[in-house]
MARVOFI-905596 format. One record per residue (C-alpha): residue in one letter; x, y, z. Coordinates in steps of 0.5 Angstrom, whole numbers, padded with zeros to 4 digits, always signed. Layout:
REM residues N
AXYZ ...
REM end
This chain:
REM residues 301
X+0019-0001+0056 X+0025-0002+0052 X+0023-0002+0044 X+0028-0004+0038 X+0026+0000+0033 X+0029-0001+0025 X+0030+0005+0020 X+0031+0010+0027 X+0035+0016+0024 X+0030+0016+0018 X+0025+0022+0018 X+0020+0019+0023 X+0024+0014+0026 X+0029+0020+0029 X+0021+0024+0031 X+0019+0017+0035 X+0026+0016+0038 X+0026+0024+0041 X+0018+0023+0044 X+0019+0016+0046 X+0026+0017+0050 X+0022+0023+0053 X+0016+0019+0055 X+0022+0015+0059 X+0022+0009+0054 X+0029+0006+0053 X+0031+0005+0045 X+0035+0000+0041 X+0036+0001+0034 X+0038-0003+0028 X+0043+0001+0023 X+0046-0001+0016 X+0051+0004+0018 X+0057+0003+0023 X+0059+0011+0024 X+0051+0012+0026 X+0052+0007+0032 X+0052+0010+0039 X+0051+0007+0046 X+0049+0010+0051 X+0044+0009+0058 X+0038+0008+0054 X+0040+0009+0046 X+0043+0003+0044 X+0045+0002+0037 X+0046-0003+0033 X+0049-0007+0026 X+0045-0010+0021 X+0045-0011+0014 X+0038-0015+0011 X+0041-0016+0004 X+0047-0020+0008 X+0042-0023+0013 X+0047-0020+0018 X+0044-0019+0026 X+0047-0017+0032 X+0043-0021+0036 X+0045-0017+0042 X+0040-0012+0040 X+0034-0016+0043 X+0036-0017+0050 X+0031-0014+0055 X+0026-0011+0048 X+0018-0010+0050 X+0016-0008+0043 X+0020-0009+0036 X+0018-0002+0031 X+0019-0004+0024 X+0020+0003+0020 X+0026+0000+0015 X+0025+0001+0008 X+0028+0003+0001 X+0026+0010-0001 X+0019+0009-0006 X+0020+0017-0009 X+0025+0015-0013 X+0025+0014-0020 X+0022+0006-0021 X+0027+0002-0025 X+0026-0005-0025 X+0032-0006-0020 X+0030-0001-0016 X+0022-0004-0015 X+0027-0010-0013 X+0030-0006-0008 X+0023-0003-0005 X+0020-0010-0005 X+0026-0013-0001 X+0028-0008+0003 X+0021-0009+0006 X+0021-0017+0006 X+0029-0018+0007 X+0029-0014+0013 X+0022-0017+0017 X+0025-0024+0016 X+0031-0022+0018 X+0027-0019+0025 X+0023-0026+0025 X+0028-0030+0026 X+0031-0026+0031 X+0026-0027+0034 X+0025-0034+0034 X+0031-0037+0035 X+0034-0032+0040 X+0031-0032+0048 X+0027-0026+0048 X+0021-0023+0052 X+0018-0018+0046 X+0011-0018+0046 X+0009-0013+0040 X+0011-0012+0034 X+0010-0006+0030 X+0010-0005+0023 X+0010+0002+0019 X+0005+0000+0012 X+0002+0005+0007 X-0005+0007+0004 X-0004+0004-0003 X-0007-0001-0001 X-0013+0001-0003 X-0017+0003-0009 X-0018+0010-0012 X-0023+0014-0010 X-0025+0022-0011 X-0031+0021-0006 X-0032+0014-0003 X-0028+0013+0004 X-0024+0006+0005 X-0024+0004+0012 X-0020-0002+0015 X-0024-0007+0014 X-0025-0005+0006 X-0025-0012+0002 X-0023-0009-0004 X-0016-0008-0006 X-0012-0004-0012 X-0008-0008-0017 X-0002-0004-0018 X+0006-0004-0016 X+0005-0001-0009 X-0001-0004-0007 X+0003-0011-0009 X+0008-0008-0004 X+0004-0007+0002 X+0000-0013+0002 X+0008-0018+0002 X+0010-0012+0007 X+0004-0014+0011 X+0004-0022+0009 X+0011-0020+0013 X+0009-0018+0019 X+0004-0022+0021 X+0008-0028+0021 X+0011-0026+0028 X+0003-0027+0031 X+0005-0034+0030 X+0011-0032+0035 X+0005-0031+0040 X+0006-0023+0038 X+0001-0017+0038 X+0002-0014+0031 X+0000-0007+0029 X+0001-0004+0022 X+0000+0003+0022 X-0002+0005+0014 X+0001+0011+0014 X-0001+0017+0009 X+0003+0023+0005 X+0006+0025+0012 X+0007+0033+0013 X+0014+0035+0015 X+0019+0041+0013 X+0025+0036+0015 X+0024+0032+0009 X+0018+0027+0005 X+0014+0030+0000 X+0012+0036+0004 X+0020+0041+0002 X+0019+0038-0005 X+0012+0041-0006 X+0014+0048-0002 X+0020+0049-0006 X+0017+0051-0013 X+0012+0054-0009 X+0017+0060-0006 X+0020+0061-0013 X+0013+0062-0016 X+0013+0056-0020 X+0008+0052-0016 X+0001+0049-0019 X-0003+0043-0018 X-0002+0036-0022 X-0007+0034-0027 X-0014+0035-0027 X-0012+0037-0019 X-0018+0033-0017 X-0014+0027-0013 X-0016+0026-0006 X-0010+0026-0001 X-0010+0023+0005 X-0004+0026+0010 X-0002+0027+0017 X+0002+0031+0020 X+0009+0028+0024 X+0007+0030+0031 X+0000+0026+0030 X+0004+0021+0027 X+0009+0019+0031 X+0003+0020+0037 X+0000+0015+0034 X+0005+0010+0034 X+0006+0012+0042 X-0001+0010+0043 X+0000+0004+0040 X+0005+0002+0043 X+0004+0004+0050 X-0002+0001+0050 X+0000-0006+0047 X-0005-0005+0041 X-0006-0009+0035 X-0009-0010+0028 X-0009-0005+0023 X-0010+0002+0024 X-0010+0008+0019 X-0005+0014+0020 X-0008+0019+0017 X-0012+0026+0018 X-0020+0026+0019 X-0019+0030+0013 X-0017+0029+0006 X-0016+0035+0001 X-0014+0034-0006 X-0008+0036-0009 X-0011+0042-0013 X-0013+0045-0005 X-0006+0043-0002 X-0003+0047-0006 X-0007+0053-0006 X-0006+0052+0002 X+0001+0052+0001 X+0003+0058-0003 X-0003+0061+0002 X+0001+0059+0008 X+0008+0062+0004 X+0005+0067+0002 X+0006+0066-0006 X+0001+0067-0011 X+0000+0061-0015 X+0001+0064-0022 X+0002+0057-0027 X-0004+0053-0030 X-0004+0046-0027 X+0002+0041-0030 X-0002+0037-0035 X+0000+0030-0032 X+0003+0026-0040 X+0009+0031-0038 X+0010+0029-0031 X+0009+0022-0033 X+0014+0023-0038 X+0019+0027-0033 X+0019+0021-0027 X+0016+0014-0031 X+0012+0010-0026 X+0014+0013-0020 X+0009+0018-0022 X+0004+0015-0020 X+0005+0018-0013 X+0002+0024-0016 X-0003+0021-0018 X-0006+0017-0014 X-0014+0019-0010 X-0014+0016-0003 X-0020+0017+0000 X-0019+0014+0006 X-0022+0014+0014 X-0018+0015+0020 X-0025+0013+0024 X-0022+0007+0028 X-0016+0009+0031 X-0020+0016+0033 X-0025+0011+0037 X-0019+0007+0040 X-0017+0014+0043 X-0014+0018+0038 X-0014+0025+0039 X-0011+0030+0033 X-0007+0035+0034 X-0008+0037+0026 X-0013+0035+0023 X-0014+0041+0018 X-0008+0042+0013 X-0008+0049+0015 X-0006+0048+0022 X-0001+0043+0019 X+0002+0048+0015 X+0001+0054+0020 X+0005+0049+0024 X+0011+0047+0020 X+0011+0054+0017 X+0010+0059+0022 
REM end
């Protein structure tokens, strides 16, 4: 198949394009920077620019399946632009993919959609599902319900579309996981607040796995990209120091001072998702890390 992919040199964007190249699919992507244009045989790139509703519409001749990964950064302090900037980034640049689409001949047959778990409720022991009804009020939850309201738009095209709720993903080239692990290895490492909020992970290779088996069976809906097991933070960290072998010698960080420290934006931190994996293991998914200490084993070894 031959797959557009936006946000292709980010974090997973870059893991996807090496495992789909592998499996002998062909790879376009859509890049706002002119220096990260290749071309070759089966790796294409090509310009965009969402904000100026630049394409360029050679990018979709012969594309099977469209993956949206593109967006703004949200582990950045939120100011009210940069909100701004994580909403649109999101929305500007589905519209702009929509459009592609209708107006230009084409024989896409899917799109996929990168998506989060705020959308759900707060929850310490209560897992949510795909089909939960209730929904949590607050900055990013907002975001992920336009982000999704988005892609959806392309079912009218005749489109299959997936979005893959994604977790705090675990990778030692870049996310939460190198921030975390850096205090840790100095000695400075503790939990945040109380340590009692859940957090739903995946590893990348399970990630990036996931939206193989999307793709390559044309599957559509929404699927949660997380582990089977959730951990709280207070457990993360304890994992961790034991994977780097560094004591954790610090008590916890009392979360009024990390709030203090990163505004809104510490809601990240904060933030219990207890969320199940169930439907996408039923669609055929088997974990390659279901256990945070063959993650961490795994990316820290």
């Amino acid at each position: 198949m031959k797959i557009l992919i936006t946000g292709a040199t980010g974090l997973i964007g870059s893991e996807l394009v090496k495992v789909l190249l592998a499996n002998n699919h062909t790879i376009n992507y859509l890049t706002s920077s002119v220096s990260k244009i290749i071309s070759k045989a089966n790796y294409k790139g090509f310009y965009w620019n969402p904000e100026q509703g630049k394409i360029d519409e050679n990018c979709i001749y012969g594309v099977d399946v469209i993956v949206h990964l593109a967006g703004a950064n949200i582990a950045k302090r939120w100011t009210k632009d940069y909100k701004q900037e994580i909403i649109e980034s999101r929305i500007l640049s589905c519209e702009l993919l929509y459009n592609l689409v209708k107006k230009n001949p084409n024989q896409v047959k899917q799109f996929v959609s990168a998506s989060g778990t705020a959308i759900y409720p707060e929850s310490y022991d209560k897992f949510y599902d795909e089909n939960s009804k209730e929904a949590e009020d607050s900055f990013l939850s907002n975001v992920v319900k336009k982000w999704e309201e988005s892609a959806d738009r392309f079912q009218v095209l005749g489109l299959k579309v997936c979005k893959l709720r994604t977790g705090v993903v675990l990778s030692n080239k870049g996310g939460a996981l190198p921030e975390m692990v850096k205090p840790i290895k100095m000695g400075f490492g503790a939990a945040m607040g109380n340590g009692k909020q859940m957090q739903s992970w995946i590893h990348i290779k399970d990630l990036v796995a996931i939206y193989s088996l999307v793709i390559e069976n044309h599957m559509e809906g929404v699927y949660n990209a997380v582990t089977p097991n959730p951990i709280s933070n207070q457990e993360l960290t304890t994992v961790v120091a034991k994977t780097l072998k560094k004591p954790l010698l610090l008590p916890n960080i009392p979360q009024f001072i990390i709030k203090f420290a990163l505004g809104e934006m510490s809601y990240l931190l904060f933030s219990s998702k207890n969320i199940s994996s169930q439907k996408i293991i039923d669609n055929g998914f088997q974990f390659q890390f279901p256990k945070i200490k063959e993650a961490l084993t795994d990316l820290y070894s």
